[in-house]
PAKE-606722 format. One record per residue (C-alpha): residue number from 1; residue in one letter; x, y, z. Coordinates in nm, 4 decimals. Example, Ala and Ser with C-alpha at 12.3 -4.5 7.8 and 13.67 -1.06 7.14 Angstrom:
BEGIN
1,a,1.2300,-0.4500,0.7800
2,s,1.3670,-0.1060,0.7140
END
This chain:
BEGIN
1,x,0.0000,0.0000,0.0000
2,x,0.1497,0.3243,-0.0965
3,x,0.2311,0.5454,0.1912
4,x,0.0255,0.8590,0.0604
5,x,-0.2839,0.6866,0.0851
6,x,-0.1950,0.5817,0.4908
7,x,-0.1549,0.9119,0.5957
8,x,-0.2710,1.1262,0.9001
9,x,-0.2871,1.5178,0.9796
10,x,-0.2770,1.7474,1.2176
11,x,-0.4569,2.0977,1.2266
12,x,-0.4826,2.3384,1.5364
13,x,-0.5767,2.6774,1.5668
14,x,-0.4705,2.8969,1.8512
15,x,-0.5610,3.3264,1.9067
16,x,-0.2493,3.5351,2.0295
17,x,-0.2657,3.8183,2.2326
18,x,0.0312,4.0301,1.9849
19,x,0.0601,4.0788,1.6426
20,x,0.1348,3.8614,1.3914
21,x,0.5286,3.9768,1.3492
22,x,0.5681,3.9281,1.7085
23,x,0.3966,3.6016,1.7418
24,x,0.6136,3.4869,1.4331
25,x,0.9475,3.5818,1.5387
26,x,0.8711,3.4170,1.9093
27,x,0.7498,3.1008,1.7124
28,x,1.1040,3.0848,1.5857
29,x,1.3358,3.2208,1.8206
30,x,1.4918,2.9255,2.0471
31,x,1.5134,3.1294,2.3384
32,x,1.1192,3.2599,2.3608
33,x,0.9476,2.9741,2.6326
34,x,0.6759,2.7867,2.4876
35,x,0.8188,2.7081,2.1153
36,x,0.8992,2.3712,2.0001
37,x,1.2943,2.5049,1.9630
38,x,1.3297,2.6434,2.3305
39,x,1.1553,2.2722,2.4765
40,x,1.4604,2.0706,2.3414
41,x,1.7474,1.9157,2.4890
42,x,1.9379,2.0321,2.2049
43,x,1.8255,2.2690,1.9271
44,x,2.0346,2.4186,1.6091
45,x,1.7836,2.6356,1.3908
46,x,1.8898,2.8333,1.0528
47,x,1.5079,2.9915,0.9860
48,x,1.5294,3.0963,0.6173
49,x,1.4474,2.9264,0.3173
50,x,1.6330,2.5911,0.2380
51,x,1.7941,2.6377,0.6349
52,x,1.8194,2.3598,0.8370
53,x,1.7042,2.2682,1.1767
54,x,1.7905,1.9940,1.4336
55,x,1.6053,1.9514,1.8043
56,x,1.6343,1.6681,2.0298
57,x,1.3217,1.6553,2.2896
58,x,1.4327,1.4183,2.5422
59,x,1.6106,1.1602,2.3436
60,x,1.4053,1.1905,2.0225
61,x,1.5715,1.3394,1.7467
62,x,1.3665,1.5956,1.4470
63,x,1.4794,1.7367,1.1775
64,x,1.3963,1.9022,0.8354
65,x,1.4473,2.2006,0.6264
66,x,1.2426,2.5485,0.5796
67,x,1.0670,2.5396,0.2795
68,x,0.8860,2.8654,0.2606
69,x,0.8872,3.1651,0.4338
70,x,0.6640,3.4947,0.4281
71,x,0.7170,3.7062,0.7199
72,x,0.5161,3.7695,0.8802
73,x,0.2496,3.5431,0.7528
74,x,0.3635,3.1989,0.6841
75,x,0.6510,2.9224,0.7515
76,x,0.6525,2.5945,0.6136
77,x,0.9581,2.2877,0.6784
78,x,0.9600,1.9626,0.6820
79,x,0.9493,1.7057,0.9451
80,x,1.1626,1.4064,1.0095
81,x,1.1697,1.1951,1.3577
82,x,1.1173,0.8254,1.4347
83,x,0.7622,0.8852,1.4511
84,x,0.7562,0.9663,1.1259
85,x,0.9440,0.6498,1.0384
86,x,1.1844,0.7970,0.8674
87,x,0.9322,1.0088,0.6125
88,x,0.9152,1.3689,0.5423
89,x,0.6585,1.5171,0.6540
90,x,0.5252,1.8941,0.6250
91,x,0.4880,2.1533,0.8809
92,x,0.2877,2.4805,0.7633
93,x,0.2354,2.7948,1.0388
94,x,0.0078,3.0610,0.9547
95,x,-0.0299,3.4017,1.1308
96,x,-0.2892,3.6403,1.0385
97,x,-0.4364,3.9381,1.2009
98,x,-0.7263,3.9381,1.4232
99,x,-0.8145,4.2615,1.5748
100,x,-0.5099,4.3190,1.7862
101,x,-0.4662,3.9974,1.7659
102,x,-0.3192,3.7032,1.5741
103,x,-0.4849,3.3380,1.4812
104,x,-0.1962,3.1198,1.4457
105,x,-0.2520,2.8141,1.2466
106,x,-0.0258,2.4800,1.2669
107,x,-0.1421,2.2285,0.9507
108,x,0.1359,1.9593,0.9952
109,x,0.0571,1.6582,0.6669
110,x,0.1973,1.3527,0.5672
111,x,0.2292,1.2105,0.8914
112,x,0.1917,0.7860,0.8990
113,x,-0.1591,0.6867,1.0130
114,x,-0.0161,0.5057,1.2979
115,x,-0.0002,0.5345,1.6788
116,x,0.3403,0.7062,1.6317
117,x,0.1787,0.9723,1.3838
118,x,-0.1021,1.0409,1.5891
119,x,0.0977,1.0921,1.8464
120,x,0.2332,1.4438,1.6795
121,x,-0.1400,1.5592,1.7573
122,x,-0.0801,1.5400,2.1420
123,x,0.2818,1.7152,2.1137
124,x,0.1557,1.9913,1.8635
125,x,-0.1240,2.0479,2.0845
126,x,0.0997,2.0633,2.3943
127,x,0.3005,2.3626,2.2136
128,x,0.0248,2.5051,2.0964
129,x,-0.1723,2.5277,2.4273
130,x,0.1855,2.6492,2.5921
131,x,0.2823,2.9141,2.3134
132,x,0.0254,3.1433,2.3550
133,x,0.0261,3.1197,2.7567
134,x,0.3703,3.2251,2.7564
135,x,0.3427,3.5020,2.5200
136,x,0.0902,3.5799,2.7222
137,x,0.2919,3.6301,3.0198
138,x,0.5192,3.9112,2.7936
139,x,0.2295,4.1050,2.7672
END
């Protein structure tokens, strides 16, 4: 069975109490709490297009490569880790302006329609719960 067809996605929305360039910038900066990049063990992180990035969380290694970038709107990379069993997958963040605020939207596809790739939807969704409480706390 071709992989394409066994795949699984995740898609969360959170609102962000600062603008979009501010929540975008935080999203990649590996110092600003919250981030997937400041929760790692180890973290190396070149955010432009065709840069790389590395992060161990606890002893799990990810990595990939930025894609696209369109500050302050959108970033896309890939995603590699064991729990993708070795596949790419593809991480797109979206920020857009709402009110004073911004919606930021993580669409992460490809992932293996396993327990392993399912289990990105409880680890995006712990970021994405933490982000936005720690930005919060900037404010």
């Amino acid at each position: 069975m071709d992989i394409a067809a066994r795949t699984f996605e995740v898609k969360l929305e959170r609102i962000i109490t600062a603008s979009p360039a501010e929540v975008f910038e935080a999203w990649l900066d590996p110092s600003a709490p919250g981030n997937p990049w400041n929760n790692g063990n180890k973290a190396m992180i070149d955010a432009r297009p065709d840069g790389l990035f590395y992060i161990q969380m606890k002893e799990t290694p990810h990595y990939g490569r930025f894609t696209r970038m369109d500050k302050p709107r959108l970033l896309q990379h890939t995603w590699v880790s064991p729990y993708t069993e070795g596949h790419e997958s593809m991480v797109t963040v979206t920020f857009a302006a709402k009110g004073g605020d911004t919606l930021m939207t993580l669409h992460h596809t490809g992932l293996p329609d396993n327990e392993r790739g399912h289990a990105h939807e409880k680890g995006w969704t712990f970021f994405m719960d933490l982000f936005p409480a720690r930005m919060a706390e900037k404010q």
